[in-house]
Gaussian input, Z-matrix of N, CA and C with variables (Angstrom, degrees):
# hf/3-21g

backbone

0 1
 N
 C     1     B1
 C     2     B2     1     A1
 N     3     B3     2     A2     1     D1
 C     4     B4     3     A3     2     D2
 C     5     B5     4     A4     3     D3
 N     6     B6     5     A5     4     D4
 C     7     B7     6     A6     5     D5
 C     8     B8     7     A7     6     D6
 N     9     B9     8     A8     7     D7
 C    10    B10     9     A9     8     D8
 C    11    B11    10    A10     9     D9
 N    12    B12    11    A11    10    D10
 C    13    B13    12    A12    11    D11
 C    14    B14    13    A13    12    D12
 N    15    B15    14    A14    13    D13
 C    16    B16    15    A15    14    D14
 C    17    B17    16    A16    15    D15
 N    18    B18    17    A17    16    D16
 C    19    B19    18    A18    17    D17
 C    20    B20    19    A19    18    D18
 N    21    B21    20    A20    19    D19
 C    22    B22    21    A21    20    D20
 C    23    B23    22    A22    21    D21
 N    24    B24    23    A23    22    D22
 C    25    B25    24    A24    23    D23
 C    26    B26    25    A25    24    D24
 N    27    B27    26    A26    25    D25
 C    28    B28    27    A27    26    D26
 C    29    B29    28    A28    27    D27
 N    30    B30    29    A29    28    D28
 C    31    B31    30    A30    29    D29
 C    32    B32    31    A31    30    D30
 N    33    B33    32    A32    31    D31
 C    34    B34    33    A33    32    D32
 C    35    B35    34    A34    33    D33
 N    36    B36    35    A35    34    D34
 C    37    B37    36    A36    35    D35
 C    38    B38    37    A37    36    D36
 N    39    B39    38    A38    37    D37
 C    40    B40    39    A39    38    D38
 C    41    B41    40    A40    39    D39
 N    42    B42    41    A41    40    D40
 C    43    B43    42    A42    41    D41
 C    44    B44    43    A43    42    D42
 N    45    B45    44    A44    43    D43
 C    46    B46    45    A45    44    D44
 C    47    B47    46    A46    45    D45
 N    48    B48    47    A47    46    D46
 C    49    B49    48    A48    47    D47
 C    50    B50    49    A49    48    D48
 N    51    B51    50    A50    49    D49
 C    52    B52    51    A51    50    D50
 C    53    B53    52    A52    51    D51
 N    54    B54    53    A53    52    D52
 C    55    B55    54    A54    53    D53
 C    56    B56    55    A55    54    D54
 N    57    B57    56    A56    55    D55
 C    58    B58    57    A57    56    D56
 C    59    B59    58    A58    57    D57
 N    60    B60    59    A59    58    D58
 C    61    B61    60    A60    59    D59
 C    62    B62    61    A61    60    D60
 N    63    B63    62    A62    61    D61
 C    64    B64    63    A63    62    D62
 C    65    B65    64    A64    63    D63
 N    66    B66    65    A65    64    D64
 C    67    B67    66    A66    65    D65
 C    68    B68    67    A67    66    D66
 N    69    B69    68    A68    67    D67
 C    70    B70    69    A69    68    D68
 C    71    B71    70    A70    69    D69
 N    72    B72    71    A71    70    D70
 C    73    B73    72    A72    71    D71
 C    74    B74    73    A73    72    D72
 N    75    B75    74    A74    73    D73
 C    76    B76    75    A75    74    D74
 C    77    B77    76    A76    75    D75
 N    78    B78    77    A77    76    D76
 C    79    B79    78    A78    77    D77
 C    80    B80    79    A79    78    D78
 N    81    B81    80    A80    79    D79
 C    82    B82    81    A81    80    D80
 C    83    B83    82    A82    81    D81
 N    84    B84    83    A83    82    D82
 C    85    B85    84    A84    83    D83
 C    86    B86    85    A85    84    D84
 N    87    B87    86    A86    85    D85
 C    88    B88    87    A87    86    D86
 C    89    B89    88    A88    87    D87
 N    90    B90    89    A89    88    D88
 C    91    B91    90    A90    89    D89
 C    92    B92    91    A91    90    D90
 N    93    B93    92    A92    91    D91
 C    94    B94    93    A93    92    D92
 C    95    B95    94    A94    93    D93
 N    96    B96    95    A95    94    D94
 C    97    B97    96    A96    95    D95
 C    98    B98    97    A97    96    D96
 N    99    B99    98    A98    97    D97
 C   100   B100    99    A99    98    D98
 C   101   B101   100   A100    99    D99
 N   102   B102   101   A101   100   D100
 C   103   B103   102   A102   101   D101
 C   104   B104   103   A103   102   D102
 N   105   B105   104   A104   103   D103
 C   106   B106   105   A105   104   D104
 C   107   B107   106   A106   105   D105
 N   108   B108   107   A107   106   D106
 C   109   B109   108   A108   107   D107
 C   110   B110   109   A109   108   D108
 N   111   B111   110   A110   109   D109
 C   112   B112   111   A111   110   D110
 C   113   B113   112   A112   111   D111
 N   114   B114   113   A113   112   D112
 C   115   B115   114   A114   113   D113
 C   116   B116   115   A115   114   D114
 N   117   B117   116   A116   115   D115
 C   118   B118   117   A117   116   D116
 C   119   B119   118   A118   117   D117
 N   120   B120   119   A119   118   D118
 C   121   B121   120   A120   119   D119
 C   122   B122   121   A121   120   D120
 N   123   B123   122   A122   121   D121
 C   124   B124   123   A123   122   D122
 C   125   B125   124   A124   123   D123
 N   126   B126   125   A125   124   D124
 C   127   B127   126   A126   125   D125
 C   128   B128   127   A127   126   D126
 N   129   B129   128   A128   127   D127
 C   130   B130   129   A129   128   D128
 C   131   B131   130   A130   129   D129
 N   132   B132   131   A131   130   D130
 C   133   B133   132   A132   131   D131
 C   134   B134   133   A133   132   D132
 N   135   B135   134   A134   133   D133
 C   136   B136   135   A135   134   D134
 C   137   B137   136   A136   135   D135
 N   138   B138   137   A137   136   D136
 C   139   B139   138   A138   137   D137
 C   140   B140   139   A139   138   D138
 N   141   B141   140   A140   139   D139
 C   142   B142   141   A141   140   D140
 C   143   B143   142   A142   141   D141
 N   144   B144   143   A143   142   D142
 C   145   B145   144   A144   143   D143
 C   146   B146   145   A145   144   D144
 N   147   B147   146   A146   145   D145
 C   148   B148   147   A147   146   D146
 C   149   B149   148   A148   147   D147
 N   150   B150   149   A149   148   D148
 C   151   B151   150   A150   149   D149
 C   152   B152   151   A151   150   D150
 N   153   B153   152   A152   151   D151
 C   154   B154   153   A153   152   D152
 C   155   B155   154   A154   153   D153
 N   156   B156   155   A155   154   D154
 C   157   B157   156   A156   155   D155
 C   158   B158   157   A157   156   D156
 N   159   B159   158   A158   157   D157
 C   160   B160   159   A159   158   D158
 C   161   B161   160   A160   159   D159
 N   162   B162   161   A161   160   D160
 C   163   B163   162   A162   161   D161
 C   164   B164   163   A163   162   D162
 N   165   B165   164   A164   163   D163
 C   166   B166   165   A165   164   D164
 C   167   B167   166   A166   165   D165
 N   168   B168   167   A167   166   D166
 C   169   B169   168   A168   167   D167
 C   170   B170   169   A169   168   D168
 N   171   B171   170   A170   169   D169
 C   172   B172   171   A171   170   D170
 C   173   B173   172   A172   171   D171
 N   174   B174   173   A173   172   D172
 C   175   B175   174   A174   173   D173
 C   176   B176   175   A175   174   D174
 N   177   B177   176   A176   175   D175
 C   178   B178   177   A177   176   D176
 C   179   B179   178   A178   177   D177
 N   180   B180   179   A179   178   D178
 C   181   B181   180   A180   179   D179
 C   182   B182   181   A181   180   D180
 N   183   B183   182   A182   181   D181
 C   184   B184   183   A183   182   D182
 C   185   B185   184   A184   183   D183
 N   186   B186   185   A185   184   D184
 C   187   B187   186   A186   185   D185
 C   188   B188   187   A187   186   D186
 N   189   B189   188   A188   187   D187
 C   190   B190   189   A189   188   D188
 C   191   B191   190   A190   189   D189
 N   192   B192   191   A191   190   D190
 C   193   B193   192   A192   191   D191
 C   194   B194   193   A193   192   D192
 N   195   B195   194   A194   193   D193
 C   196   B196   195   A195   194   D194
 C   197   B197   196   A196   195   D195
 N   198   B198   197   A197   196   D196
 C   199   B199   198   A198   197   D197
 C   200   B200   199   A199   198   D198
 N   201   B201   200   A200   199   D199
 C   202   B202   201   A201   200   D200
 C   203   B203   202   A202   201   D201
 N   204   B204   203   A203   202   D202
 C   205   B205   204   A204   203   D203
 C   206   B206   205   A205   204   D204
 N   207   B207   206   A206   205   D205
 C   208   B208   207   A207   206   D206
 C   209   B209   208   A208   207   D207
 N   210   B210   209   A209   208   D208
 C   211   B211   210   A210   209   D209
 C   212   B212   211   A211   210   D210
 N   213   B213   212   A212   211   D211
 C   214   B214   213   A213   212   D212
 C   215   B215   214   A214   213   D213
 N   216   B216   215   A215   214   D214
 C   217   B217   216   A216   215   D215
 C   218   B218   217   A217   216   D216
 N   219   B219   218   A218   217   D217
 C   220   B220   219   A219   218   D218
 C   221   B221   220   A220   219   D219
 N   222   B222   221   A221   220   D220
 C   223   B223   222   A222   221   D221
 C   224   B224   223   A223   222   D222
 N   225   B225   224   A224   223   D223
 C   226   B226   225   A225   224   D224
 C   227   B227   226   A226   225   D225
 N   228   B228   227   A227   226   D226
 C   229   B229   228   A228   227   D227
 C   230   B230   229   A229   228   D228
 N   231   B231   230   A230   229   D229
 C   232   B232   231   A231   230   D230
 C   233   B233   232   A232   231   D231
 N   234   B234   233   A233   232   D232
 C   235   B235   234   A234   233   D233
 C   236   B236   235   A235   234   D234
 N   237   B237   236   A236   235   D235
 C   238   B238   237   A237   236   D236
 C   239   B239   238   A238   237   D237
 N   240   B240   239   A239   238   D238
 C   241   B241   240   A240   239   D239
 C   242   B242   241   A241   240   D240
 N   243   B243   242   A242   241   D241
 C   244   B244   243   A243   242   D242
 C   245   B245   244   A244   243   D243
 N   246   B246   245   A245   244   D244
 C   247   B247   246   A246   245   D245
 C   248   B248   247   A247   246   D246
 N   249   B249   248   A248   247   D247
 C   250   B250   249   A249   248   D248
 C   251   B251   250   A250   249   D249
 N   252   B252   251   A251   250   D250
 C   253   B253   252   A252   251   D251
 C   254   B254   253   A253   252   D252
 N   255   B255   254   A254   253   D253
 C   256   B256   255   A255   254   D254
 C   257   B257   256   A256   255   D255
 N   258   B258   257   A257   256   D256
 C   259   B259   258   A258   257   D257
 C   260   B260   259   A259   258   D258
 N   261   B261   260   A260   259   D259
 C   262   B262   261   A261   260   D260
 C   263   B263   262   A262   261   D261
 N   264   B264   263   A263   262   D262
 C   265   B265   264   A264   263   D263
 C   266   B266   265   A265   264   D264
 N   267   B267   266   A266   265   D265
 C   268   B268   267   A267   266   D266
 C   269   B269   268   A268   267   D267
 N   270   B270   269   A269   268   D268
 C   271   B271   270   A270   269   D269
 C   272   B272   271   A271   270   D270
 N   273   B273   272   A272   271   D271
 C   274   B274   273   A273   272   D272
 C   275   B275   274   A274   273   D273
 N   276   B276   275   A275   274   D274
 C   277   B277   276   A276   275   D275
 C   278   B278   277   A277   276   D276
 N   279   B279   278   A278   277   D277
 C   280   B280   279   A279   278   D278
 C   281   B281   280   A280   279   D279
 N   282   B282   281   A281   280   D280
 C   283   B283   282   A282   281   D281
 C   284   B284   283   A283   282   D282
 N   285   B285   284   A284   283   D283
 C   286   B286   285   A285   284   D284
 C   287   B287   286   A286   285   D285
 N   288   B288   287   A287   286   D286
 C   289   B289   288   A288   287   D287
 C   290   B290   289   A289   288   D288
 N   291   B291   290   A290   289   D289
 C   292   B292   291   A291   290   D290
 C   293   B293   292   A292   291   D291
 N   294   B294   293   A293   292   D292
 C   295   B295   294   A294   293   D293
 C   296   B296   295   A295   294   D294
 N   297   B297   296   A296   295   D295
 C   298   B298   297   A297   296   D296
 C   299   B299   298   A298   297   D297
 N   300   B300   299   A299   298   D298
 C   301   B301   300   A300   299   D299
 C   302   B302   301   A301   300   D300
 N   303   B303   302   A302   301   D301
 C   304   B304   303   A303   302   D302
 C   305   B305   304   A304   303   D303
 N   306   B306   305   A305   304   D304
 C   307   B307   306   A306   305   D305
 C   308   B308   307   A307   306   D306
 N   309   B309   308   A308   307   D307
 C   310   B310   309   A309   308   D308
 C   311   B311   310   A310   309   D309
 N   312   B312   311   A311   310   D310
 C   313   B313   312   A312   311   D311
 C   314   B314   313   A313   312   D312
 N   315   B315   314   A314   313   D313
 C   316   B316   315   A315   314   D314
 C   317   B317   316   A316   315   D315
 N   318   B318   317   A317   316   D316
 C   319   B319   318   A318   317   D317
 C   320   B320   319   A319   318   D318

   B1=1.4480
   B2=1.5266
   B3=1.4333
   B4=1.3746
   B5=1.5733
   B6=1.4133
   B7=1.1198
   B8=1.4935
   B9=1.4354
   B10=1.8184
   B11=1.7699
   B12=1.8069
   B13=1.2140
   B14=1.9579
   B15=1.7017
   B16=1.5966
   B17=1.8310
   B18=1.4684
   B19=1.3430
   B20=1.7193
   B21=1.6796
   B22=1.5163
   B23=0.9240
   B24=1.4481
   B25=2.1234
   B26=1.2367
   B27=1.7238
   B28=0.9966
   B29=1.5664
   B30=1.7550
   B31=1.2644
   B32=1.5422
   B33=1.0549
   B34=1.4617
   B35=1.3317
   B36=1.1631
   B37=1.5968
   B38=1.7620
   B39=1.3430
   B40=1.9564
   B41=1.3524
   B42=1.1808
   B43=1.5853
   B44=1.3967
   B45=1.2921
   B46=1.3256
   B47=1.7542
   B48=0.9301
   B49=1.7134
   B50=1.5191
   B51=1.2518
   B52=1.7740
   B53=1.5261
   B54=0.7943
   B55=1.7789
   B56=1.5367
   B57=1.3715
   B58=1.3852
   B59=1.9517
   B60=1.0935
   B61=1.3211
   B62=1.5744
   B63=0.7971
   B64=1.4606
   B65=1.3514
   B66=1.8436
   B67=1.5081
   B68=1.3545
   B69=1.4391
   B70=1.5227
   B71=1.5256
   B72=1.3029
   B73=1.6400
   B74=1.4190
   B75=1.8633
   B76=1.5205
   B77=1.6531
   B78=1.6266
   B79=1.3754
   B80=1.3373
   B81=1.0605
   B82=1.8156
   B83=1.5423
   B84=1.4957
   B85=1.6706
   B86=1.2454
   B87=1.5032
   B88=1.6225
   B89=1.4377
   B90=1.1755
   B91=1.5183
   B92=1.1541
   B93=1.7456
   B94=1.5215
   B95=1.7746
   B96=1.5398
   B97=1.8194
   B98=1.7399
   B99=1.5867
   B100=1.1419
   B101=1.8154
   B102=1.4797
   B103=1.2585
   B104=1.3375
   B105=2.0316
   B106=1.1226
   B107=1.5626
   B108=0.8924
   B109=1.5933
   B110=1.3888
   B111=1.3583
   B112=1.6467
   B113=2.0409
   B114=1.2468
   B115=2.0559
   B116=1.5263
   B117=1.2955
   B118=1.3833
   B119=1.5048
   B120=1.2403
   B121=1.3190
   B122=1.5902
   B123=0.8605
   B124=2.0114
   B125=1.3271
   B126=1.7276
   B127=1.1116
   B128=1.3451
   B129=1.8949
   B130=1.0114
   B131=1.4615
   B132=1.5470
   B133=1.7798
   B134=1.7828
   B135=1.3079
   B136=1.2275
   B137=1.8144
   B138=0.9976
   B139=1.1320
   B140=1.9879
   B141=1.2781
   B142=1.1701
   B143=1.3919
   B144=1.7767
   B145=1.5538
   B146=1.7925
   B147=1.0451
   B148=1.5244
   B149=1.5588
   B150=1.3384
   B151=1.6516
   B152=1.0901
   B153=1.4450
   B154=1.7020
   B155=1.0097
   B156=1.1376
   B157=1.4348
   B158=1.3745
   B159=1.1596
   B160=1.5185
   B161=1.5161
   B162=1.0867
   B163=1.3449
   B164=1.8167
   B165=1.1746
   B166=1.9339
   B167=1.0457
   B168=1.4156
   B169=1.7332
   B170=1.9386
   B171=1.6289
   B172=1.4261
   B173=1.3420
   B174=1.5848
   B175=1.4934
   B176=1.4034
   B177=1.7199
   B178=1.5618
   B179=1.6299
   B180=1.1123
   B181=1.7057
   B182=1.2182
   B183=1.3134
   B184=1.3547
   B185=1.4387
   B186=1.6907
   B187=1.2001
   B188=1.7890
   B189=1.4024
   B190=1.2445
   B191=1.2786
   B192=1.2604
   B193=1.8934
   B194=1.6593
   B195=0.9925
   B196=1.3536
   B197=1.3857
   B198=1.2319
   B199=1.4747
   B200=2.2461
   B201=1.4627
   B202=1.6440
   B203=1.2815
   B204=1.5085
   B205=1.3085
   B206=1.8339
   B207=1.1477
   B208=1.5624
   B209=1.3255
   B210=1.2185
   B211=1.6990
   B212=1.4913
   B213=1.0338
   B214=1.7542
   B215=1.9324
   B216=1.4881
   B217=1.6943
   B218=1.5968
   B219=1.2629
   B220=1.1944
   B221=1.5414
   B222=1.3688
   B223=1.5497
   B224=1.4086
   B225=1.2353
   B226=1.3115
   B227=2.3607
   B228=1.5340
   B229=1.9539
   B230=1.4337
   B231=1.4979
   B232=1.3305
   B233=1.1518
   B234=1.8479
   B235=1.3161
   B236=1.6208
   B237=1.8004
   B238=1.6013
   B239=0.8305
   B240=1.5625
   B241=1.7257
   B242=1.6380
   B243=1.2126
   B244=1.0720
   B245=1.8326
   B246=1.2438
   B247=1.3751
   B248=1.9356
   B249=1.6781
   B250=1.5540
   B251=1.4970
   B252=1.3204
   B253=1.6877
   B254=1.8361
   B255=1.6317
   B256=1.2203
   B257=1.8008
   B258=1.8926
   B259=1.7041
   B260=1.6146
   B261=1.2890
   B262=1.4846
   B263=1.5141
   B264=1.7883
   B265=1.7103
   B266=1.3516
   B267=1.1998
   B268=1.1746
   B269=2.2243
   B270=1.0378
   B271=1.2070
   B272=1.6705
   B273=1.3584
   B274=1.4681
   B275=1.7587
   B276=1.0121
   B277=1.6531
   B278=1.1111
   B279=1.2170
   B280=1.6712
   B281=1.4551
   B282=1.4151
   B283=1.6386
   B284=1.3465
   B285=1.7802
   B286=1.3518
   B287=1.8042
   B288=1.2967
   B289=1.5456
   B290=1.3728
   B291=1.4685
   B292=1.6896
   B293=1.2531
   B294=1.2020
   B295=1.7240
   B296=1.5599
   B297=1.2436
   B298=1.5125
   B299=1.3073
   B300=1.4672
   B301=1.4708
   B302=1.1899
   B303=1.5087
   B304=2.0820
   B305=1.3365
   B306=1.0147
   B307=1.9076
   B308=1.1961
   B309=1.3957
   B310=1.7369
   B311=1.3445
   B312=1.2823
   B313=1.7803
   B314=1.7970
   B315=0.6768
   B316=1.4896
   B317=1.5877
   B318=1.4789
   B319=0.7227
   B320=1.4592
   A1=109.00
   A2=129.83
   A3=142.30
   A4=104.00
   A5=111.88
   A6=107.27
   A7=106.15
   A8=113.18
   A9=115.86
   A10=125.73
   A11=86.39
   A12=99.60
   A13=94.20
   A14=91.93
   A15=80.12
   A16=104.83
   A17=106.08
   A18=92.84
   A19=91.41
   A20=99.17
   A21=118.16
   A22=110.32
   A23=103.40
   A24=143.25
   A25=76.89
   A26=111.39
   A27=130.01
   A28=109.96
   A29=116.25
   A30=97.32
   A31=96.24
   A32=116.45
   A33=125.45
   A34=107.76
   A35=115.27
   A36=121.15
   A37=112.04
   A38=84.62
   A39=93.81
   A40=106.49
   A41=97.54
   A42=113.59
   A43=140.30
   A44=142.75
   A45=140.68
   A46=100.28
   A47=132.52
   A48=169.62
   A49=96.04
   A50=116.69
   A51=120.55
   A52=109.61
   A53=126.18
   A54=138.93
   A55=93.41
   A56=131.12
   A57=116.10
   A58=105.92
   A59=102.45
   A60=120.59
   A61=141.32
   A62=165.38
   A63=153.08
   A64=134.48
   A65=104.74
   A66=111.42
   A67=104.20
   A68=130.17
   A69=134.34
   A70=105.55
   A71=113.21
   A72=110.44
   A73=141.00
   A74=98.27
   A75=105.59
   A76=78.35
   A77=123.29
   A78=117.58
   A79=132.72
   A80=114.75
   A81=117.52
   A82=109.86
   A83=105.49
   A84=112.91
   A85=88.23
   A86=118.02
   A87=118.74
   A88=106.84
   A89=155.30
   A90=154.19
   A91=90.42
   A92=133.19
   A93=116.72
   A94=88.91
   A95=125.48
   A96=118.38
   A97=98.83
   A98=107.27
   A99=123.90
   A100=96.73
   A101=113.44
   A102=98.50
   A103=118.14
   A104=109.11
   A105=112.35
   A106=123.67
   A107=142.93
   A108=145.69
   A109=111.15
   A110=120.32
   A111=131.53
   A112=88.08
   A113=102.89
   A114=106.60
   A115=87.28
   A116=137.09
   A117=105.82
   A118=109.59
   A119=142.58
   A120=150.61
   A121=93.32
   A122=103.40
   A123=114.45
   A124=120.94
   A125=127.89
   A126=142.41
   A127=102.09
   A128=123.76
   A129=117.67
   A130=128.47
   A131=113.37
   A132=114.01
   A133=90.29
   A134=77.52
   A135=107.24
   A136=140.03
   A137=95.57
   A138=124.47
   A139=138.14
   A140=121.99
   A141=106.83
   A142=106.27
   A143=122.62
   A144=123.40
   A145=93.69
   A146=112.60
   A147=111.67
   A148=109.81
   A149=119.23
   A150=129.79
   A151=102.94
   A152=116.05
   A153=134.86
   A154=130.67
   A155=154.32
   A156=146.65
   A157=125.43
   A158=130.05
   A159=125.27
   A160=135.33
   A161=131.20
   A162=133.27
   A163=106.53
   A164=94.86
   A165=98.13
   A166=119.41
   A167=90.35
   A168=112.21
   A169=110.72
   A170=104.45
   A171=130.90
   A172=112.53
   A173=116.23
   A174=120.10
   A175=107.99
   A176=117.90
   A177=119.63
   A178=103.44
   A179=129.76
   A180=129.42
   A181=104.67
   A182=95.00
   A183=122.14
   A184=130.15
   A185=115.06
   A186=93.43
   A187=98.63
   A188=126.91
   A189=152.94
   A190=129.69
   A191=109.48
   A192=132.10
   A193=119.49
   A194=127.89
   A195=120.37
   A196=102.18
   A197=117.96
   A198=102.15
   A199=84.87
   A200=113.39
   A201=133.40
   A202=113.80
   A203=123.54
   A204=106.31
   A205=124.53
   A206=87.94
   A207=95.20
   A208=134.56
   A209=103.91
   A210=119.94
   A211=99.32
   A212=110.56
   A213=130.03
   A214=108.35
   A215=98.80
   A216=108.99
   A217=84.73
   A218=107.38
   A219=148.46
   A220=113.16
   A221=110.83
   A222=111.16
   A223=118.81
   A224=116.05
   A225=117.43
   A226=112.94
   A227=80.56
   A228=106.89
   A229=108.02
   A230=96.67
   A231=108.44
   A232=135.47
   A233=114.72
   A234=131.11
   A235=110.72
   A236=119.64
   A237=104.26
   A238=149.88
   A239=108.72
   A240=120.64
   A241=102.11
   A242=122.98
   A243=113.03
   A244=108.42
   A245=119.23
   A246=137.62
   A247=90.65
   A248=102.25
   A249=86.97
   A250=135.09
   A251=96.52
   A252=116.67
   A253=100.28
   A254=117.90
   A255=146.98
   A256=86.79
   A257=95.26
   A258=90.93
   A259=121.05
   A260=122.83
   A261=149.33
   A262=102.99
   A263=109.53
   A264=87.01
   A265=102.90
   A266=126.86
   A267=112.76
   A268=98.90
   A269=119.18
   A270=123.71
   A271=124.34
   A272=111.20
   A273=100.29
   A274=106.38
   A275=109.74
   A276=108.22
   A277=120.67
   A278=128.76
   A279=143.31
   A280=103.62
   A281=108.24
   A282=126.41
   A283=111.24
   A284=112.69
   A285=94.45
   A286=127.36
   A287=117.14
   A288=149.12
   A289=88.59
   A290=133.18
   A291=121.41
   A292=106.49
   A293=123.28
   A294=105.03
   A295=120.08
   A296=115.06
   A297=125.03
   A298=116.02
   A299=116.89
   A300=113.84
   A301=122.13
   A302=101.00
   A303=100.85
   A304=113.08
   A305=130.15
   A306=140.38
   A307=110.51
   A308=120.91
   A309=99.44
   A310=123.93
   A311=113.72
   A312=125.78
   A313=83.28
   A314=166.10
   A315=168.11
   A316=122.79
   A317=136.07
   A318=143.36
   A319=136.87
   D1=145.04
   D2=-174.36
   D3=-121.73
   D4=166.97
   D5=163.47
   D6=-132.74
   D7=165.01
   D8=170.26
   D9=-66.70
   D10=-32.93
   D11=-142.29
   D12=-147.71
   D13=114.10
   D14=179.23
   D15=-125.09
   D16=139.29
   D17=-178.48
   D18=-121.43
   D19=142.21
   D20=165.54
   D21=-128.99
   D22=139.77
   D23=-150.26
   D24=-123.07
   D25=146.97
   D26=167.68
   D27=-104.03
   D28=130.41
   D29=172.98
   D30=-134.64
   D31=64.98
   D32=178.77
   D33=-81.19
   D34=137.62
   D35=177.21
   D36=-125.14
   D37=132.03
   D38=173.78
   D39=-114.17
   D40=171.80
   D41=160.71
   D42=-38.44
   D43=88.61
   D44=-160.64
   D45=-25.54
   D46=137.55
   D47=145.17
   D48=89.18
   D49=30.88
   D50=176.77
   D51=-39.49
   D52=118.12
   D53=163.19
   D54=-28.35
   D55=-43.97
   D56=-159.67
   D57=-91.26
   D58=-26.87
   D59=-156.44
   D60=68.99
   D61=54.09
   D62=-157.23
   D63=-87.75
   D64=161.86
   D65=-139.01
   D66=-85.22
   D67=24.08
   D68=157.24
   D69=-77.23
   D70=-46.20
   D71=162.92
   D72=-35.78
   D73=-33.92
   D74=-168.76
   D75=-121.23
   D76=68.83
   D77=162.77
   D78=42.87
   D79=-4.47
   D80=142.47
   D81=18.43
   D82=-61.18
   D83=-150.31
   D84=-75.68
   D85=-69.87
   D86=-175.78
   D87=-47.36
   D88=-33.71
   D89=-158.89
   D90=-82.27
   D91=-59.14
   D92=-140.01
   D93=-94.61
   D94=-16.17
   D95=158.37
   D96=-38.09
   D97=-70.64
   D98=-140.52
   D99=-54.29
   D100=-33.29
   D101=-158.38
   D102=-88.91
   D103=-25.24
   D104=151.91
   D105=-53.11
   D106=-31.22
   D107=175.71
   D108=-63.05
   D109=-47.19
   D110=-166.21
   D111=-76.39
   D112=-65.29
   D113=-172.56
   D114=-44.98
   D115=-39.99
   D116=-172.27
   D117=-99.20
   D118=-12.54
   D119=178.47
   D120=-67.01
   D121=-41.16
   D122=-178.01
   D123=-64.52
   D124=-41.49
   D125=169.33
   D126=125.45
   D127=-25.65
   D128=-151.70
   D129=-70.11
   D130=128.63
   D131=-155.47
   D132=-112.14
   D133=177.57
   D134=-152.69
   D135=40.05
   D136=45.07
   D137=165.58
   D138=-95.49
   D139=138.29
   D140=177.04
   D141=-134.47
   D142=111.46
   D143=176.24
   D144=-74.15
   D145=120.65
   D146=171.79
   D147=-112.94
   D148=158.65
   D149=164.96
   D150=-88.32
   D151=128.54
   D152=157.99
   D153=-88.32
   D154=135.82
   D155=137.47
   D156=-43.50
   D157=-164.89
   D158=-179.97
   D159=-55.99
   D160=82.24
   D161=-162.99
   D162=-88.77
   D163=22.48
   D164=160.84
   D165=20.86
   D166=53.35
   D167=173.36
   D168=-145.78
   D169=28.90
   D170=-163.65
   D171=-62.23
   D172=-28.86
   D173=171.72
   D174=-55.97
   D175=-41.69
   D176=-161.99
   D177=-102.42
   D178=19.96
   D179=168.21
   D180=-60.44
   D181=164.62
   D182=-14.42
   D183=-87.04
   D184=126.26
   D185=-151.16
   D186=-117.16
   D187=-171.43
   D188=153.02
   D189=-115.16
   D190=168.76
   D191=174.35
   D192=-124.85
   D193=152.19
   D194=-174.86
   D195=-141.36
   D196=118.15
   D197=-154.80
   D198=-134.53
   D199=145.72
   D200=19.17
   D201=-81.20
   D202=10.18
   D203=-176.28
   D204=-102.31
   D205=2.47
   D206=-173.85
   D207=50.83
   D208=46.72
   D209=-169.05
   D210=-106.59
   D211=135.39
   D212=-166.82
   D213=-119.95
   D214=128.59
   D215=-167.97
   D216=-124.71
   D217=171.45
   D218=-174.24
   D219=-154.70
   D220=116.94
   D221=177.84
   D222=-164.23
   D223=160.79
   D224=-139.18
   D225=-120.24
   D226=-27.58
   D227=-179.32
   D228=-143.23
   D229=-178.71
   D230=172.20
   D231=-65.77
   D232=-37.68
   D233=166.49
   D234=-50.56
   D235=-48.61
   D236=154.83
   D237=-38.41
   D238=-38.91
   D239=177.66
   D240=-87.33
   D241=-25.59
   D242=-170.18
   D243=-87.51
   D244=-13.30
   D245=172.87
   D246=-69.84
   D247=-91.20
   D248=177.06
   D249=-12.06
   D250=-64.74
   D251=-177.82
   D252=-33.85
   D253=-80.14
   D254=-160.83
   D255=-53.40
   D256=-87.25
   D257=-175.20
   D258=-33.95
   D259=-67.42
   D260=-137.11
   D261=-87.74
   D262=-60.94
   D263=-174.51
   D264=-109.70
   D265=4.55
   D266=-173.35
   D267=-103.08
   D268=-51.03
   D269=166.88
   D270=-75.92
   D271=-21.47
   D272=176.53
   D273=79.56
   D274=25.57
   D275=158.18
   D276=-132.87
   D277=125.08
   D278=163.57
   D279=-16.38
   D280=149.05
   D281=165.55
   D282=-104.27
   D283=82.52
   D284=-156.29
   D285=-67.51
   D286=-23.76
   D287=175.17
   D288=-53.70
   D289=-34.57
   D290=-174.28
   D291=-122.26
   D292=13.61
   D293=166.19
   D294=-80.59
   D295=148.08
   D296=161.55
   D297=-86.06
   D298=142.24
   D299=152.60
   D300=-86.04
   D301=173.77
   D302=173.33
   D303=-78.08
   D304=9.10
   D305=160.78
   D306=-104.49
   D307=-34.31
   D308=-166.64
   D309=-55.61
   D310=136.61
   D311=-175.94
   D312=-122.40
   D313=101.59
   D314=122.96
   D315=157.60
   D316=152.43
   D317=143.84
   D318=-37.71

């Protein structure tokens, strides 16, 4: 089995008050459950919600990748992921309020 479309959640965890911070802190774990549950509550196939490791991008968690396209979110609840979900894989338009660039160092 293949998929079209793979998205990786970061659920990297650091050290309580880490200089960098990480996106196990800002619920990571519960977000990337939540989003696998909704892609399949939805029907939507071919898809894979995967767990990541550190995507050294810990200042802006908790964040993701969406790959083949390599588009990078930042989000914070469910209504985010569930915005992505609706806008992003199900319609094919950017979330523009949650995208990252390939420079951003801050929020």
């Amino acid at each position: 089995m293949h998929y079209d479309t793979h998205i990786f959640c970061c659920i990297n965890e650091r050290a309580d008050k880490h200089v960098r911070g990480c996106c196990k802190a800002k619920d990571a774990v519960k977000l990337h459950n939540y989003m696998k549950v909704r892609i399949k509550e939805l029907g939507i196939e071919n898809i894979r919600v995967n767990k990541s490791g550190c995507l050294d991008r810990c200042e802006l968690g908790a964040v993701m990748v969406l790959y083949p396209e390599g588009i990078w979110y930042h989000y914070k609840n469910t209504d985010d992921i569930d915005e992505i979900i609706n806008s992003h894989v199900v319609n094919g338009k950017q979330v523009e309020r949650l995208l990252l660039d390939d420079n951003q160092v801050e929020l």
